[in-house]
FISELO-432332 format. One record per residue (C-alpha): residue number from 1; x, y, z; residue in one letter. Coordinates in Angstrom, 1 decimal, m for minus. Layout:
REM FISELO-432332
+-----+--------+--------+--------+--------+
! num !      X !      Y !      Z ! residu !
+-----+--------+--------+--------+--------+
! NUM !      X !      Y !      Z !      A !
...
+-----+--------+--------+--------+--------+
REM end
This chain:
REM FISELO-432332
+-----+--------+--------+--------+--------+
! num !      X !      Y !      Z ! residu !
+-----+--------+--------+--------+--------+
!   1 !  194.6 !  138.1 !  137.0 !      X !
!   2 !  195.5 !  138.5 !  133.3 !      X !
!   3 !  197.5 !  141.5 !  132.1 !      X !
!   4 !  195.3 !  144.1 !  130.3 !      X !
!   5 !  196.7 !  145.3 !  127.1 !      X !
!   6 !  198.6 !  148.3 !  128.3 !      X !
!   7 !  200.7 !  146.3 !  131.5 !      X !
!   8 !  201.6 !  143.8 !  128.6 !      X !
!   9 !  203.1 !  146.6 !  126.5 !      X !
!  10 !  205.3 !  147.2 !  129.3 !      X !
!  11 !  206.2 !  143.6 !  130.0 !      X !
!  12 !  207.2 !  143.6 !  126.2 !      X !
!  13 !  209.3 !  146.5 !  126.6 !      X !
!  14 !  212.8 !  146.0 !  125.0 !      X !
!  15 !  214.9 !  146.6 !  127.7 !      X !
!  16 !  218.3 !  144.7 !  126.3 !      X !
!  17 !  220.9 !  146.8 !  125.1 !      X !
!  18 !  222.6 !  143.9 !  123.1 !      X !
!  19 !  219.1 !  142.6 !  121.4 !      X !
!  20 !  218.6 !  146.4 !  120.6 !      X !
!  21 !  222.2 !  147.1 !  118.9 !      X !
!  22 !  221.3 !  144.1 !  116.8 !      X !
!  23 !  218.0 !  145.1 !  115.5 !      X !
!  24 !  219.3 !  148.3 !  114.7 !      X !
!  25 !  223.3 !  148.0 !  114.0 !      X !
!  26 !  224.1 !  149.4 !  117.2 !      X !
!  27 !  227.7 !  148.9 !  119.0 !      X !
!  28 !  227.3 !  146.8 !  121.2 !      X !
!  29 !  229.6 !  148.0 !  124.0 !      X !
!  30 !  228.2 !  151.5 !  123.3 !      X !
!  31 !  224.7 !  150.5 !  123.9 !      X !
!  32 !  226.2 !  148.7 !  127.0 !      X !
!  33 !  227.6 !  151.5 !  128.8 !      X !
!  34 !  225.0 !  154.0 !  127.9 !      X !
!  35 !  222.4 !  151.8 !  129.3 !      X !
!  36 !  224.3 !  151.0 !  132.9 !      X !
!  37 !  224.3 !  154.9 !  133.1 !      X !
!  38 !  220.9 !  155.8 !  131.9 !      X !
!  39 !  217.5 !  153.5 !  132.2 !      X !
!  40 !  216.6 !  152.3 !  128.5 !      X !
!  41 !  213.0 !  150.8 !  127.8 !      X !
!  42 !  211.0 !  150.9 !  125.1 !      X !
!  43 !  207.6 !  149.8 !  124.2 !      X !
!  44 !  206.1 !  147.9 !  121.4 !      X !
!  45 !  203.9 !  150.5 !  120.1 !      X !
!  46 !  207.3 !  153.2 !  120.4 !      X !
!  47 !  209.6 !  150.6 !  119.0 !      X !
!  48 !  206.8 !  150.4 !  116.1 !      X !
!  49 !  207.7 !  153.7 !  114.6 !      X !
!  50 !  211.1 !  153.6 !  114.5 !      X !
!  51 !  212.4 !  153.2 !  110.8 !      X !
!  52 !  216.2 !  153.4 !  111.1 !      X !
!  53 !  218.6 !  154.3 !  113.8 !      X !
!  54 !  219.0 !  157.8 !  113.2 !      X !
!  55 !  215.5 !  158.4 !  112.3 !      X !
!  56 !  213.3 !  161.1 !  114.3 !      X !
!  57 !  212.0 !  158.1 !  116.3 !      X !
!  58 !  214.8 !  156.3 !  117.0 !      X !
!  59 !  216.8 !  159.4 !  118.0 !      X !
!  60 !  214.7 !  159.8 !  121.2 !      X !
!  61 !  214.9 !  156.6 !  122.1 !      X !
!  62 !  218.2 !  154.7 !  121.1 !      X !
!  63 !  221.4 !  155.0 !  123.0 !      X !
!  64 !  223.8 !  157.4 !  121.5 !      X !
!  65 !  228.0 !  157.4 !  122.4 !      X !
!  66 !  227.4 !  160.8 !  122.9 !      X !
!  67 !  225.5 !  160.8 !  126.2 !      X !
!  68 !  228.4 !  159.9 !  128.0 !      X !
!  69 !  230.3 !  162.8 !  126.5 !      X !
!  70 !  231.5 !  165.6 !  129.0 !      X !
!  71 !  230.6 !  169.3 !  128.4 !      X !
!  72 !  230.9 !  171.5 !  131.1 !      X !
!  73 !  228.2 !  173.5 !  129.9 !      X !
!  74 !  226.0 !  170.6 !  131.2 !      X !
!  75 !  224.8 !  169.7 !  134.7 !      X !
!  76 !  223.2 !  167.0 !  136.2 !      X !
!  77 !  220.7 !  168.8 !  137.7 !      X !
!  78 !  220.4 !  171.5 !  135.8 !      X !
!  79 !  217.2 !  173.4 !  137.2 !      X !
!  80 !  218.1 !  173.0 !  140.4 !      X !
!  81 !  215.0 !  170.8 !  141.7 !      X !
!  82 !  217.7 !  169.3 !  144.5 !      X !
!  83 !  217.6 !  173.0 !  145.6 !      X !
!  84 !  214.1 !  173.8 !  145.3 !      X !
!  85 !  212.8 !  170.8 !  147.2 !      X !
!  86 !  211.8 !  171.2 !  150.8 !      X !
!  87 !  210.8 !  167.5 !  151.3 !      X !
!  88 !  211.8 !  164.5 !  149.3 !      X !
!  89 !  209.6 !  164.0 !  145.8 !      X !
!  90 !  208.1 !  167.4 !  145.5 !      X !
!  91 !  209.8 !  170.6 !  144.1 !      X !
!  92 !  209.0 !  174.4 !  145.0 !      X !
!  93 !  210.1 !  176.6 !  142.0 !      X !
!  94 !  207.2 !  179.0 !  141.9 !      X !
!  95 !  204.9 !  180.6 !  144.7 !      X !
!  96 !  201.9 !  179.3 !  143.9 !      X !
!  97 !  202.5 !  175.8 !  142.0 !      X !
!  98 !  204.6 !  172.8 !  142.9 !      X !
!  99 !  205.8 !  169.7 !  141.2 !      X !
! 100 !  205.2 !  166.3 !  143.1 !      X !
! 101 !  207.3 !  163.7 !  141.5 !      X !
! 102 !  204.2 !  160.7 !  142.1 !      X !
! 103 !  206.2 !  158.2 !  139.7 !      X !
! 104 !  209.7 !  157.4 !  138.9 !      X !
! 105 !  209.2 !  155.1 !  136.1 !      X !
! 106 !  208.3 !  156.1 !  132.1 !      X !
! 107 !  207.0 !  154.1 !  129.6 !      X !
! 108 !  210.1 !  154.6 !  126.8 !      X !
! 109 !  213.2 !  156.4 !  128.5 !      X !
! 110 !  213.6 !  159.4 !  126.2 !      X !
! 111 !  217.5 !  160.1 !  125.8 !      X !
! 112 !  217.1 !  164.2 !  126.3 !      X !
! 113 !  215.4 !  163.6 !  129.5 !      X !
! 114 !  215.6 !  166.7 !  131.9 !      X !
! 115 !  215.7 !  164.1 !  134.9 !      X !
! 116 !  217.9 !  161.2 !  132.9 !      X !
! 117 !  219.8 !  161.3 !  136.4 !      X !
! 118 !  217.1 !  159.6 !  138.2 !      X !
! 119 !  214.0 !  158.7 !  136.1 !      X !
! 120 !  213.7 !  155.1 !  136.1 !      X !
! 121 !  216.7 !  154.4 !  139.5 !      X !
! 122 !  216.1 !  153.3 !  142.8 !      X !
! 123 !  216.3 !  156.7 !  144.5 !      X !
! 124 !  213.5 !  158.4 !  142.4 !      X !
! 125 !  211.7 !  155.1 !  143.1 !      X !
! 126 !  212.4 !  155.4 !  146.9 !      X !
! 127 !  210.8 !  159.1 !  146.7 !      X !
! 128 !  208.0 !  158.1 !  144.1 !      X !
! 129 !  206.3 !  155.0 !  146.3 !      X !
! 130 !  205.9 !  157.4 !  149.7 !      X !
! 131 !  204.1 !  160.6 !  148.7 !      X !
! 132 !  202.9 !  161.7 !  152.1 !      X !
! 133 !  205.2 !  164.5 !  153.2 !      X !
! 134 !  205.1 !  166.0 !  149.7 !      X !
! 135 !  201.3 !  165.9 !  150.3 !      X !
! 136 !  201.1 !  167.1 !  154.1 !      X !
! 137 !  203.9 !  170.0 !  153.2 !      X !
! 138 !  201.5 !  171.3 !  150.1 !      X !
! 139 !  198.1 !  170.9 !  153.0 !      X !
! 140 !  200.7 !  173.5 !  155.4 !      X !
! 141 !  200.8 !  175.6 !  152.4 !      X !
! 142 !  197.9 !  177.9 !  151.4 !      X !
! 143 !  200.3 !  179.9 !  148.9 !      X !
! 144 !  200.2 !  176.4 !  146.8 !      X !
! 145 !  196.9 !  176.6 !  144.2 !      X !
! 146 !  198.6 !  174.4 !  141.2 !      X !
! 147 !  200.0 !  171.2 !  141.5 !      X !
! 148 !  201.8 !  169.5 !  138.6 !      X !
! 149 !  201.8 !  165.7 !  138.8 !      X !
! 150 !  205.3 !  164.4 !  137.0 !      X !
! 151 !  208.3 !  161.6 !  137.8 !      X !
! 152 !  208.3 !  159.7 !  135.7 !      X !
! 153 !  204.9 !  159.4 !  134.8 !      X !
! 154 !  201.7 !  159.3 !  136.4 !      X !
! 155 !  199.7 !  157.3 !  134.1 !      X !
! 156 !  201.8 !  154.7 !  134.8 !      X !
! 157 !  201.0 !  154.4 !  138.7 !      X !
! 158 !  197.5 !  151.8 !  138.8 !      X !
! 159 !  194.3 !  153.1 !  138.8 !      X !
! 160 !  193.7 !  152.6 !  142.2 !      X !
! 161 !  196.6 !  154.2 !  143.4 !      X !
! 162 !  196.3 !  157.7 !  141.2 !      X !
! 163 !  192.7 !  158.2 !  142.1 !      X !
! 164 !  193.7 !  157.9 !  146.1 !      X !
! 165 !  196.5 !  160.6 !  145.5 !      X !
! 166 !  193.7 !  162.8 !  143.0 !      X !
! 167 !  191.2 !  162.3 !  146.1 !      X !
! 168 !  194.1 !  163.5 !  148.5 !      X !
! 169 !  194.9 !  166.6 !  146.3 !      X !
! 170 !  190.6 !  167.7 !  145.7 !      X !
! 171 !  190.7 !  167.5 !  149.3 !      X !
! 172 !  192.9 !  170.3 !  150.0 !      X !
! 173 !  191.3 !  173.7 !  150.0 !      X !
! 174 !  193.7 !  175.7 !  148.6 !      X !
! 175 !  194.2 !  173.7 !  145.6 !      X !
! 176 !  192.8 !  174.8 !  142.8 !      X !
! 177 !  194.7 !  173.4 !  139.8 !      X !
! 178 !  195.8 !  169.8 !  139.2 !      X !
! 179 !  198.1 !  169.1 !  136.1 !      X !
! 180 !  199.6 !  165.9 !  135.0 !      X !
! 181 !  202.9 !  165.7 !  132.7 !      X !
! 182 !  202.7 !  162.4 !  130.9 !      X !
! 183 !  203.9 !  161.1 !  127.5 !      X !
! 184 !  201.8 !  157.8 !  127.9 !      X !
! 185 !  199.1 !  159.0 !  124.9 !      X !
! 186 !  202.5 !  158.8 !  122.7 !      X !
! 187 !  204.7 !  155.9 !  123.5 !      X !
! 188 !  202.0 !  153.9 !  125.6 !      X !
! 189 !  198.3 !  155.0 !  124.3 !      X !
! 190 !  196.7 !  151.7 !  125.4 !      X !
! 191 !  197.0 !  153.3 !  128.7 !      X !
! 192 !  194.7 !  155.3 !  128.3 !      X !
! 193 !  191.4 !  153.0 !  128.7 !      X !
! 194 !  187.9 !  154.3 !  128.9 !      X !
! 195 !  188.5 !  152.8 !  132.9 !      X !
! 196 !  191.5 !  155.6 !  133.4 !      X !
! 197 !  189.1 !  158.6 !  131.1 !      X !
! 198 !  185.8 !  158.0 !  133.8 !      X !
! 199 !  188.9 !  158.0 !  136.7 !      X !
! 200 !  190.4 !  161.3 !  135.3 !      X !
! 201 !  186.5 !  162.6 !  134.7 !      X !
! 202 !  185.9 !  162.9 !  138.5 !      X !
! 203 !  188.5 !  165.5 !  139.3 !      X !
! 204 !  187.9 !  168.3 !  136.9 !      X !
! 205 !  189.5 !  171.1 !  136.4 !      X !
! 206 !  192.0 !  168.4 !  135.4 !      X !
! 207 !  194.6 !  169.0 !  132.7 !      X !
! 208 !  197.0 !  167.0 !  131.0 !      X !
! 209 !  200.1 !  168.4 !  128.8 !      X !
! 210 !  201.3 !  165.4 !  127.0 !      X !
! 211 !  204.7 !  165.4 !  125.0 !      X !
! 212 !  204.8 !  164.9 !  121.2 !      X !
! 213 !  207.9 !  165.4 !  119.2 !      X !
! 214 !  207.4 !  164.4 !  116.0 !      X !
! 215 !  204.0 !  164.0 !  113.8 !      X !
! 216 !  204.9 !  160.3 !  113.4 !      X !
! 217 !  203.9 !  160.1 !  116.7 !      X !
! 218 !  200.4 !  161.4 !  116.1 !      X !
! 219 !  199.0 !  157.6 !  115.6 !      X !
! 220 !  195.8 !  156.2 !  115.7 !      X !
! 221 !  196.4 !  154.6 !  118.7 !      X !
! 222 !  197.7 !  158.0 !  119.9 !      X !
! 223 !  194.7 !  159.8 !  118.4 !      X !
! 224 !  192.1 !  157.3 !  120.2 !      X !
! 225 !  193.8 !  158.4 !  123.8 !      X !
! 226 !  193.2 !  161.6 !  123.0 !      X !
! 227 !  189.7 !  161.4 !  122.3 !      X !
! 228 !  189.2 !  159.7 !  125.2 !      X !
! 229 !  190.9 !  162.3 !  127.4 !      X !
! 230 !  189.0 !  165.1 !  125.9 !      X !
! 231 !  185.8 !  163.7 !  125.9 !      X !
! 232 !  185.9 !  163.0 !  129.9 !      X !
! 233 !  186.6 !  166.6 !  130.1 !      X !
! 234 !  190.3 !  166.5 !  130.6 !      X !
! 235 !  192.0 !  169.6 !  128.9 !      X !
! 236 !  195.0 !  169.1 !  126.5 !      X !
! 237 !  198.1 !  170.7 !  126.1 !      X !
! 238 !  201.2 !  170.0 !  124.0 !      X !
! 239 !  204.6 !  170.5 !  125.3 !      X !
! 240 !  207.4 !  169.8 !  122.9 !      X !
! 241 !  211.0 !  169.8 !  123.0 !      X !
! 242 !  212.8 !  171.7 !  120.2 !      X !
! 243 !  215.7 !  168.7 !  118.7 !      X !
! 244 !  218.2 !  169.0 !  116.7 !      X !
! 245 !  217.8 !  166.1 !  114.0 !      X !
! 246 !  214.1 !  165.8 !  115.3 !      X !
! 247 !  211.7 !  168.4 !  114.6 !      X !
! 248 !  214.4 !  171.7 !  114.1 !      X !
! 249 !  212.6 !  172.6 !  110.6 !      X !
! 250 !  209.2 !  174.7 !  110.1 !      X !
! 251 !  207.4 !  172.0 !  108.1 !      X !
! 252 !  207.9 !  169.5 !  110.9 !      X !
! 253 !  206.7 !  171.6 !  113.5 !      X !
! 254 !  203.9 !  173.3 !  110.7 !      X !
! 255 !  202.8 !  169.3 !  110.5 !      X !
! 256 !  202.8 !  168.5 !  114.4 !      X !
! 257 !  201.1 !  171.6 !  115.2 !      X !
! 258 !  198.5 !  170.9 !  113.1 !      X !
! 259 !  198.0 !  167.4 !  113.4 !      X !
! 260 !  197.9 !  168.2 !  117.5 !      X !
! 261 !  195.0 !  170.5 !  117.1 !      X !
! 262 !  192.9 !  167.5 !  114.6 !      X !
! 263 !  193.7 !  165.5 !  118.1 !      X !
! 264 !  191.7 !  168.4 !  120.3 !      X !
! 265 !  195.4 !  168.9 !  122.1 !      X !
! 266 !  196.7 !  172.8 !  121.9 !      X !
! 267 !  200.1 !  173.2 !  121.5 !      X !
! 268 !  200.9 !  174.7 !  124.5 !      X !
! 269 !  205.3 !  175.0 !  125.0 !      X !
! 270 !  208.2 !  174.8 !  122.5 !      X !
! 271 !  210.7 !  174.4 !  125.1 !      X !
! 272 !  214.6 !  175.1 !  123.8 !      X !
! 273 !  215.9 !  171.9 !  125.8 !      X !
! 274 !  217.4 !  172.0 !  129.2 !      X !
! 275 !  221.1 !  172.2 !  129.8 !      X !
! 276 !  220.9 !  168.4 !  131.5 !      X !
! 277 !  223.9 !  166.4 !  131.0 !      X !
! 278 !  224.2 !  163.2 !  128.3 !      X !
! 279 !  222.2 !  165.2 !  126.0 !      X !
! 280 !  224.1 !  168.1 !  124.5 !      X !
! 281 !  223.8 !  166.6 !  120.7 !      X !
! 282 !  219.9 !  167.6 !  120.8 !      X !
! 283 !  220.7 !  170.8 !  121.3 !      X !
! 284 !  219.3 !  174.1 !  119.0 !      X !
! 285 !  220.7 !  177.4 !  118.6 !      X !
! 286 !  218.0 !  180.1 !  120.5 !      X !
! 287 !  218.7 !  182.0 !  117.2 !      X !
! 288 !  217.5 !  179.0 !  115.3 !      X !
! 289 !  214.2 !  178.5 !  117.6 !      X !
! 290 !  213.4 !  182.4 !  117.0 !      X !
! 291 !  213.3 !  181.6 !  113.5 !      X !
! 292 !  211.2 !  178.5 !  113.5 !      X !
! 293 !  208.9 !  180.3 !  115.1 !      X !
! 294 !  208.9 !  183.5 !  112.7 !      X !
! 295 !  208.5 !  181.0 !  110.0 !      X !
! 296 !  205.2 !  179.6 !  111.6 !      X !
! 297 !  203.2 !  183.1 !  111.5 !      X !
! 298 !  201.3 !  183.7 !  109.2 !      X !
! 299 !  201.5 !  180.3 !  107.6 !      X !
! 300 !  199.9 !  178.8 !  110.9 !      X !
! 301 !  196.9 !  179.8 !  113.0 !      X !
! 302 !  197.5 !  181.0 !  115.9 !      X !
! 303 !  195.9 !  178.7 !  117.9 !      X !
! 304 !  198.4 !  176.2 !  116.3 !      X !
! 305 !  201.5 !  178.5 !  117.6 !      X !
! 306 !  203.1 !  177.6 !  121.2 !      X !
! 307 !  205.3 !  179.8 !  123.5 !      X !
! 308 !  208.9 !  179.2 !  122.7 !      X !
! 309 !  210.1 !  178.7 !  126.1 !      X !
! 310 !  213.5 !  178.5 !  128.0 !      X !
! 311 !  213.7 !  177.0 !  131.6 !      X !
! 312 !  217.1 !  179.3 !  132.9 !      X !
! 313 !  219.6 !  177.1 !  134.8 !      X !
! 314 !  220.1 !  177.3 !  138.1 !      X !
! 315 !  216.0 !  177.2 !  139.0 !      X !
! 316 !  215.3 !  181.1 !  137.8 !      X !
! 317 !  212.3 !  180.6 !  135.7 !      X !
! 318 !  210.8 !  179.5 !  132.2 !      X !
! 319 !  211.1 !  182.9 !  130.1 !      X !
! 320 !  209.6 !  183.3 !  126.5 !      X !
! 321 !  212.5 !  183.8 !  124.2 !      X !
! 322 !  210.7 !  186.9 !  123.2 !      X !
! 323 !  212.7 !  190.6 !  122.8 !      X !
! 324 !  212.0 !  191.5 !  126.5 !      X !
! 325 !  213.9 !  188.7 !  127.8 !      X !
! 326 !  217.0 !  188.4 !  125.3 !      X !
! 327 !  219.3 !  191.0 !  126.6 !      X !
! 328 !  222.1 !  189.3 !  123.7 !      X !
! 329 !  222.3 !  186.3 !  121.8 !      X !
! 330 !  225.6 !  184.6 !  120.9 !      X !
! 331 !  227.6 !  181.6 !  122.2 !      X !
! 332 !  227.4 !  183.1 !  125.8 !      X !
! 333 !  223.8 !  184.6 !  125.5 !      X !
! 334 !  222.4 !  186.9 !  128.1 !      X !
! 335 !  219.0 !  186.4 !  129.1 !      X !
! 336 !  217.3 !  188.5 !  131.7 !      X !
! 337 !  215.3 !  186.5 !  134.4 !      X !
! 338 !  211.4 !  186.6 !  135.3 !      X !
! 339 !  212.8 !  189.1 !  138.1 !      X !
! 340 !  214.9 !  191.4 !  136.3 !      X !
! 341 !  218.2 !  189.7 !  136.8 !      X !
! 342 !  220.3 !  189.1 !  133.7 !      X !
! 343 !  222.5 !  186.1 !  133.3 !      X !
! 344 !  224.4 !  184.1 !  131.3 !      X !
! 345 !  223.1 !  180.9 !  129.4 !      X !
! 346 !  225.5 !  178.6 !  127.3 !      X !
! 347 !  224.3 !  178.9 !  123.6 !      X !
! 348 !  224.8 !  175.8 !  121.1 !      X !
! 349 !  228.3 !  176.7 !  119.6 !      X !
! 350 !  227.8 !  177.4 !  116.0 !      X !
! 351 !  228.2 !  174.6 !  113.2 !      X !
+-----+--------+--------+--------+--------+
REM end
């Protein structure tokens, strides 16, 4: 059977480290060693829209020395899923909502990747292919009303095989919600056929929070996944990742913001970006984030304006950096916890 358009993209995925350190004037040895630690793929459409190495496309994407670089401010695991997960591929943060990890591959390997660890190796794989104790353990659990489907990502499993795990989930009782995480409508929109929008159109509510960065991203090809989501009824949310070198200024943001909502996707999370090793040159000040955000009011509609959000360390809790949260800012700034608690969260040092 021939490849459809989409499964080709990811056949043509540059996957080299040496062919990409000579399109873009890479070190070779650099590109080398960051790539046998950390999965590197990128598609054609992704690779597309990269200008220059140290572009806001190329940034996400291309190997940087500075992955390997050790800060002991940064963990491997640095929500604690390990912790949180009561059987293999699913993780239990919250009462009522779980994450089941239903893929371990991605389309383009971002390189500030919460899970870098393990999206794209053998062991997520191992988890990813058998999904039947994470879906028994959620049936034993009537607490459980929300269930985020994430990896990896979902849109990447076939057809087939995501409408048999949708089926599984609708047919549990107690489960209400059904999310997926996916940055396919970015770096691989040709997955999204009208096939996959009449597939995601039998399980509503369905809703899908996708992950732009940058309004480069916000292509035509990105655009026409978009419409197809939203016109089989799936409901779309934004979740970016605030980056240093990306998308830290207000016009950026003022133009992704915008451009989301033209795409009938609400910008749902600004997320200051998780503590996760390999990826401490992405990081923002909190103090700079607050700002960004005070520079969007008022110029911005509201309905344009996402929830600046931290995800604590540990596994306490996403918190809105919002005045009843931040106890202090600094380099060691104290945040209280969605129960009260206050702790300590490593601040970018100052420039």
């Amino acid at each position: 059977m021939p490849r459809s358009l989409w499964q080709q993209q990811l056949a043509d995925s540059l996957r080299e480290p040496a062919a990409l350190a000579r399109r873009f004037g890479l070190d070779p040895a650099m590109a080398a060693a960051v790539a046998a630690r950390y999965p590197l793929a990128i598609t054609p459409h992704y690779l597309a829209l990269i200008e220059h190495r140290d572009d806001p496309i190329g940034r996400q994407c291309l190997p940087d020395a500075r992955e390997l670089a050790t800060d002991p401010t940064l963990r491997e695991d640095p929500l604690a899923e390990a912790r949180h997960a009561p059987v293999p591929g699913l993780i239990h943060r919250y009462p009522d909502r779980v994450v089941l990890l239903a893929a371990a591959q991605c389309a383009v390997y971002c390189r500030f990747c919460t899970r870098k660890r393990q999206v794209g190796c053998p062991a997520l794989a191992s988890l990813a292919a058998d999904a039947e104790p994470a879906l028994d353990y959620i049936a034993r659990q009537p607490a459980i009303h929300d269930v985020l489907l994430s990896g990896g990502d979902p849109l990447l499993l076939e057809d087939d095989r995501l409408e048999q795990l949708l089926l599984r989930l609708r047919a549990i009782p107690h489960v209400e919600t059904i999310r997926i995480g996916s940055r396919v409508p970015v770096t691989l929109p040709q997955r999204v056929t009208p096939r996959l929008a009449a597939l995601l159109k039998k399980f509503p509510p369905l809703y899908l929070n996708t992950h732009f960065n940058h309004p480069r991203e916000l292509t035509p090809a990105a655009a026409e996944a978009c419409r197809l989501l939203a016109e089989a009824g799936v409901v779309l949310g934004n979740q970016s990742v605030l980056l240093r070198g990306v998308n830290d200024a207000a016009a950026t943001l003022t133009e992704l913001f915008r451009g989301l909502l033209r795409l009938r996707v609400r910008p749902y999370y600004l997320h200051q970006m998780d503590l996760a090793r390999g990826t401490g040159h992405f990081r923002v000040r909190l103090e700079r984030g607050q700002e960004l955000l005070r520079q969007l009011r008022g110029p911005l509609s509201g309905l344009a304006i996402p929830h600046y959000m931290v995800d604590l360390p540990g596994g306490c809790g996403k918190i809105p950096l919002t005045p009843e949260y931040v106890v202090q800012l600094g380099d060691r700034a104290l945040l209280r916890t969605p129960d009260g608690a206050v702790i300590s969260y490593a601040n970018h040092p100052r420039d």
